[in-house]
Every structure is written in C-alpha cells, then in structure tokens.
Legacy VTK file of the C-alpha trace (Angstrom):
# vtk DataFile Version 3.0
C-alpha trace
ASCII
DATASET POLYDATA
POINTS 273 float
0.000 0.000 0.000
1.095 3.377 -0.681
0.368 6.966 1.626
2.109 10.155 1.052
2.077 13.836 2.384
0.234 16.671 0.180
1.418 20.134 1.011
3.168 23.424 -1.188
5.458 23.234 0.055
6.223 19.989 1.619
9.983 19.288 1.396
10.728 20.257 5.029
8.099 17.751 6.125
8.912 15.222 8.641
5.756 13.034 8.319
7.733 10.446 6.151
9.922 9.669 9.194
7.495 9.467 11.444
5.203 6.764 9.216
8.070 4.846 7.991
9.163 4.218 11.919
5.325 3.319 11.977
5.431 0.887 9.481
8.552 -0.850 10.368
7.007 -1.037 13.979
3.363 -2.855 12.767
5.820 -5.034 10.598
4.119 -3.981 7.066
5.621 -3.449 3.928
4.345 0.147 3.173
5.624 3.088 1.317
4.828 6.760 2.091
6.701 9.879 0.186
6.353 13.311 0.467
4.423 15.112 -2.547
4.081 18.561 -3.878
0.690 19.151 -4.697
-0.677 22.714 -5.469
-4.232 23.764 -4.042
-4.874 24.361 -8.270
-4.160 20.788 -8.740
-5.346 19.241 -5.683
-8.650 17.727 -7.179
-6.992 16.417 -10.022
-4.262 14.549 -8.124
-6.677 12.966 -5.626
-8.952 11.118 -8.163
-5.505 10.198 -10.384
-4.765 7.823 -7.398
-5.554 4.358 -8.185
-6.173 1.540 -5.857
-2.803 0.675 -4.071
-2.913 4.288 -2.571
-4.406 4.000 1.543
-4.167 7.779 2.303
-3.114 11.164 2.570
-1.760 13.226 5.397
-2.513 16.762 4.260
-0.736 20.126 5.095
-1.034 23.372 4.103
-2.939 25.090 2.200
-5.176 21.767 1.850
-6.989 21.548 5.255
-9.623 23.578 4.128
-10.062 21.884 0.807
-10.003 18.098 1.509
-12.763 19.125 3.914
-15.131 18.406 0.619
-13.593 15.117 -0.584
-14.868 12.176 1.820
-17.230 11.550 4.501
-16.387 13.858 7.939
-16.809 12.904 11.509
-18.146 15.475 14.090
-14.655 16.830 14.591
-14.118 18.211 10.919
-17.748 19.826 10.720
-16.716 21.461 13.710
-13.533 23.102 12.895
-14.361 23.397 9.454
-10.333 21.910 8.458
-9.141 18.275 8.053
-5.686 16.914 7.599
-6.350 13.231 6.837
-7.792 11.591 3.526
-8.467 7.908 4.042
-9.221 5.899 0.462
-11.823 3.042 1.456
-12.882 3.497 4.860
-12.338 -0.089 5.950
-13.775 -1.627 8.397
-16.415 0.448 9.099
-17.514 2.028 5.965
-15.419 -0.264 2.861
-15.327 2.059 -0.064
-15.477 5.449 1.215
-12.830 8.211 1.367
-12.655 9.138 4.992
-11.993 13.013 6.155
-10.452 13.107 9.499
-8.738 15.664 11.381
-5.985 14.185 13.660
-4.762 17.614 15.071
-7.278 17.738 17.920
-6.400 14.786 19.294
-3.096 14.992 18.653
-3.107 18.107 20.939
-4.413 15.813 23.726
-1.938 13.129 23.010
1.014 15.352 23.056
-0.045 16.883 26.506
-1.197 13.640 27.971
2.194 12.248 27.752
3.432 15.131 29.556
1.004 14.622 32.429
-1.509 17.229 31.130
-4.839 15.205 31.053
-7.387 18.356 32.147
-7.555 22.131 31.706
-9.586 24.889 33.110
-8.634 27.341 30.809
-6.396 28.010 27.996
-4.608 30.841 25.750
-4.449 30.447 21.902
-1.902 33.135 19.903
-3.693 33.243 16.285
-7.106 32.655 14.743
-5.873 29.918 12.050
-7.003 26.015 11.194
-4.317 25.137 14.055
-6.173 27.532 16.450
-9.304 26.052 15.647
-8.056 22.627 16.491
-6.476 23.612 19.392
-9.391 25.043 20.931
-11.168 22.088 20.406
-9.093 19.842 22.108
-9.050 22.301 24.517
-12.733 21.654 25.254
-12.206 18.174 25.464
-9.723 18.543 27.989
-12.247 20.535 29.984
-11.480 23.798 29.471
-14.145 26.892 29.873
-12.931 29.595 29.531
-10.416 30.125 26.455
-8.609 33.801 25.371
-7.561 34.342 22.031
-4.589 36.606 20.861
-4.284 37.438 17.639
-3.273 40.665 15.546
-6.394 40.924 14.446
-9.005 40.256 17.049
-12.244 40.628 14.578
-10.637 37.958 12.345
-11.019 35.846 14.879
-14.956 35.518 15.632
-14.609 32.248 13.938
-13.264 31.057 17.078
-15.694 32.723 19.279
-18.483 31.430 17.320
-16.882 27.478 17.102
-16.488 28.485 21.384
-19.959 28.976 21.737
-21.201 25.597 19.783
-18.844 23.882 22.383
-19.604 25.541 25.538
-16.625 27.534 25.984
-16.068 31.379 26.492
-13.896 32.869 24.031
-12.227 36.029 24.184
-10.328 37.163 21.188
-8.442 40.400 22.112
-5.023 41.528 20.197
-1.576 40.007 20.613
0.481 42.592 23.034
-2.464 43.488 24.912
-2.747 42.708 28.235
-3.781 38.906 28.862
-5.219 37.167 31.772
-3.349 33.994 33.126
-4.828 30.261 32.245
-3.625 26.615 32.574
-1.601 26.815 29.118
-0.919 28.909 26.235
-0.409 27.067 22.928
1.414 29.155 19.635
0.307 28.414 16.644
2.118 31.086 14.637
5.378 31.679 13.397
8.247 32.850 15.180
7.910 36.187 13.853
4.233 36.069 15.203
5.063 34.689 18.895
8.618 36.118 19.234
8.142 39.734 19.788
6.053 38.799 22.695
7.723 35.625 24.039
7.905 36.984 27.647
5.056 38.292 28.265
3.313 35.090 26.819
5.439 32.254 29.230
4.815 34.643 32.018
0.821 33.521 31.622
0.709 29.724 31.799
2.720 26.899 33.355
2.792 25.596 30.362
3.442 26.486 27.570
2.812 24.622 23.845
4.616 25.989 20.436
3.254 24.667 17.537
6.488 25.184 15.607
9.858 22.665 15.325
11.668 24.684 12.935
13.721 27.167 13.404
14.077 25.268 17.331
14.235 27.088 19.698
12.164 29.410 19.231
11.781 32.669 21.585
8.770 31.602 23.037
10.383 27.677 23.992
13.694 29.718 25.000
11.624 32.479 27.504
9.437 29.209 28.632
12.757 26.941 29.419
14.859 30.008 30.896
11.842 30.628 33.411
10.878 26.824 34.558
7.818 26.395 31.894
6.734 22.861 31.062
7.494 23.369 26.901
6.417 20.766 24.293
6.999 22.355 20.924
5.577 21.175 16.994
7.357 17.856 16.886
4.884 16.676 20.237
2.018 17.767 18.051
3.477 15.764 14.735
4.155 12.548 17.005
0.561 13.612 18.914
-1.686 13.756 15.763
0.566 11.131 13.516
-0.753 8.198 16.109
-4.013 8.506 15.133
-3.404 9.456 11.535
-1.448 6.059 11.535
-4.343 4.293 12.923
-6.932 5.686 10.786
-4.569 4.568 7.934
-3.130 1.145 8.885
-5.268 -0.003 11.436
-2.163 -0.112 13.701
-1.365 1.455 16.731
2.122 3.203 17.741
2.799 5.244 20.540
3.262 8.089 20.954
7.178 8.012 22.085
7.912 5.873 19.157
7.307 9.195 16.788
8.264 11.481 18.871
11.640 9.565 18.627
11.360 9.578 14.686
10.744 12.945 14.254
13.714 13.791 16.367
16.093 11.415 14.980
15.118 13.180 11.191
15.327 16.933 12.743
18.968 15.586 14.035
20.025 13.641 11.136
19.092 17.203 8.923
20.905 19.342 11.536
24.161 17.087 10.021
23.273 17.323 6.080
LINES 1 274
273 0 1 2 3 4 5 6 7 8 9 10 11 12 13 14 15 16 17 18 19 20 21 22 23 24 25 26 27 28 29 30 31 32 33 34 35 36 37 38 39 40 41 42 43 44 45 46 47 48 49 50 51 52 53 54 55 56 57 58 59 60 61 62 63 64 65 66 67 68 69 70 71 72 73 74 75 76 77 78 79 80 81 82 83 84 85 86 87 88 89 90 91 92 93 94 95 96 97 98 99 100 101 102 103 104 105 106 107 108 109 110 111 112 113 114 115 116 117 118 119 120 121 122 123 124 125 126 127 128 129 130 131 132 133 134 135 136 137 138 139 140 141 142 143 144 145 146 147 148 149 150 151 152 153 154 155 156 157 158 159 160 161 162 163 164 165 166 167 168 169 170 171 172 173 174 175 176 177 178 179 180 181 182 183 184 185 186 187 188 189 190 191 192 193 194 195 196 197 198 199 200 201 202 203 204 205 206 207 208 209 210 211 212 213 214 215 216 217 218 219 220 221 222 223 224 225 226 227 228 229 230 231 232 233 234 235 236 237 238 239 240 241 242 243 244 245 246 247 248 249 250 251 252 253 254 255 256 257 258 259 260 261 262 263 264 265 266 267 268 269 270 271 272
C-alpha cells in the first residue's frame, strides 16, 4: 500500500519519518513519500490515485479543501479543516474516502504524555485552522474559559463562534495586549508572530505549547525553558496527531514516544546534512 504527504510546500516535512518508523514497527511493507501538490491541482491529483494508494496526510494550504472530498466525523464539521484523507474506509464504511482531522487529538496526546490530562482554561496566539483545532481539544480537555490573541481580534470571531457551539467562552483580544493567566498557552504562529512577545506570553501559563519545530528554539520555547515552563513544541504535536493518523490509515497502533523519537532522529540527522 502506498500513503504520502500533500502540502506546497512539503519538502521540510517530517511526516515520512514518522510513518516509515510506523510501518517498520506494525511489521508492514508500506511506502509513504512526500508530494508537492498545489491547491490548483489538488482535485486532479486525488482522483488520479488508483487503488494501491491507503491515504493522505494533508498540510497546508489543503486543510480547508479536503474538507469536501470524503465523509467527515463530528470533529471536521466542527472546525471546518481536516488533515487526513483515508481511500476506502475499511472496516467500518469499505469504499469510502474518509476526512479526518488528527490535530485535535493529537493536541491531547502530546499533553497527555506530559502529564496534562485536564484544563480549566487556555490561551491560543492566532485565529488559524491550528487555532481552531487547538481550541477544540481544549474543550475536550475541559477547558471553559479560552482567550484568544491574535493581531487581528475581529478575524477571529470564527473562534468565538466554534467556542460557543462547544460551551466555551472565548475572548479574542489583540496580541500585546494585556492577557489574563490560564492553565496553558499554545502558539500556533510563526516565530515572527510569537517572538516579539515571548515573555510576556510564558509569564501567563505553566505551560506552555509551540506549535512550531523549525527554526528550534524558538523565543517563546527559550523564555518558557529560561523561566521553569513545562514546553512541548511542533514535533509533540506531529508525534501527537501522527498516532491517530497512523491508525486511521493502517489499522495499527504506535505510541506516541515511538514518533516522537522519529521525528527527532530526522530533525537531528538534517541538523548534520
């Protein structure tokens, strides 16, 4: 069987590390390569695919667009973004492409293996598809109350409006105002986003979750290490959503320290190249 990763672009993506290690683990003879597909050609490559292809893991700018392609689950009508095709839905539903989003509970993973397993509250910086999941999971971890930053706080109603459907107050104010302190704070800009206000973001949460692995450190993991923050950073949230996007593939399950491992060893063995 055959997966890949869709993104534009996609060479700096570690997901072929992280399902290869899979793969060797369940003992199957599977290949998975990283592709460049264009959001132009996105339709056309999906239904080229014959039948020896299992799935996709999708990256940007596709999340929103494979949203149309299958059959969602709760999860995706929620957020509205996806990052998982799965061709023939087997067992449950044989001949159906599958949309899944694996980023919400990859959230959860990630900070369950850290010891995080509830919240009360949470702060996300930005108003994106990764926001969106994040606040999700966020709910399911029991948080209520949930402030967003952003640079634009009335691009972010989304988020307030997805809050209310799930229970939870959302604030959206701008990024460099003044912020009230919660259980975590997740990033899920760029550096240049999170940087200029790494300080004052670490100084609101114990911990404190970066969505980005590269450039690493960033100014935000730095200003959370320096000042005794818990910090996971992007490669807990590739490991963290790649478990289930395995299982929703393969039928398999890996843990979670397994990719976690992969996706260092890659980031290491590029570090040398």
């Amino acid at each position: 069987m055959r997966c890949a990763v869709i993104g534009d672009p996609v060479h700096h993506s570690l997901s072929p590390a992280l399902h290869l290690a899979a793969y060797r683990a369940l003992g199957l003879d599977w290949h998975y390569q990283a592709c460049h597909v264009t959001l132009a050609i996105l339709p056309d490559f999906v239904t080229s695919l014959d039948e020896s292809w299992r799935g996709l893991s999708c990256t940007m700018p596709h999340k929103e667009a494979i949203v149309a392609m299958g059959a969602t689950d709760e999860v995706v009508d929620l957020v509205g973004v996806a990052n998982t095709l799965v061709f023939d839905g087997r067992p449950a539903d044989p001949g159906t492409t599958l949309v899944r989003n694996t980023d919400v509970p990859g959230f959860g993973i990630a900070l369950a293996a850290h010891g995080i397993t509830s919240l009360g509250s949470a702060t996300i910086v930005g108003n994106g598809a990764t926001a969106r999941s994040a606040l999700v999971a966020a709910a399911g971890l029991g948080a209520t109350r949930v402030d967003v930053l952003a640079r634009d706080p009335q691009r972010a109603v989304g988020l307030v409006a997805l809050g209310e459907q799930l229970g939870v107050d959302v604030t959206a104010t701008g990024l460099g105002d003044e912020a009230r302190s919660s259980d975590l704070v997740v990033s899920t800009v760029p550096v240049s986003g999170s940087g200029p206000h790494a300080e004052a973001l670490v100084a609101l949460a114990p911990v404190v979750f970066d969505s980005v692995y590269d450039p690493w450190p960033t100014p935000l993991a730095e200003a959370g290490s320096t000042t005794g923050r818990l910090v996971l950073n992007g490669l807990d949230l590739l490991a963290g959503q790649a478990v289930d996007q395995v299982r929703w593939m393969t039928g398999g399950t890996v843990t979670f320290e397994l990719l976690r491992t992969a996706a260092r060893d890659a980031i290491a063995a590029r570090a040398t190249t």
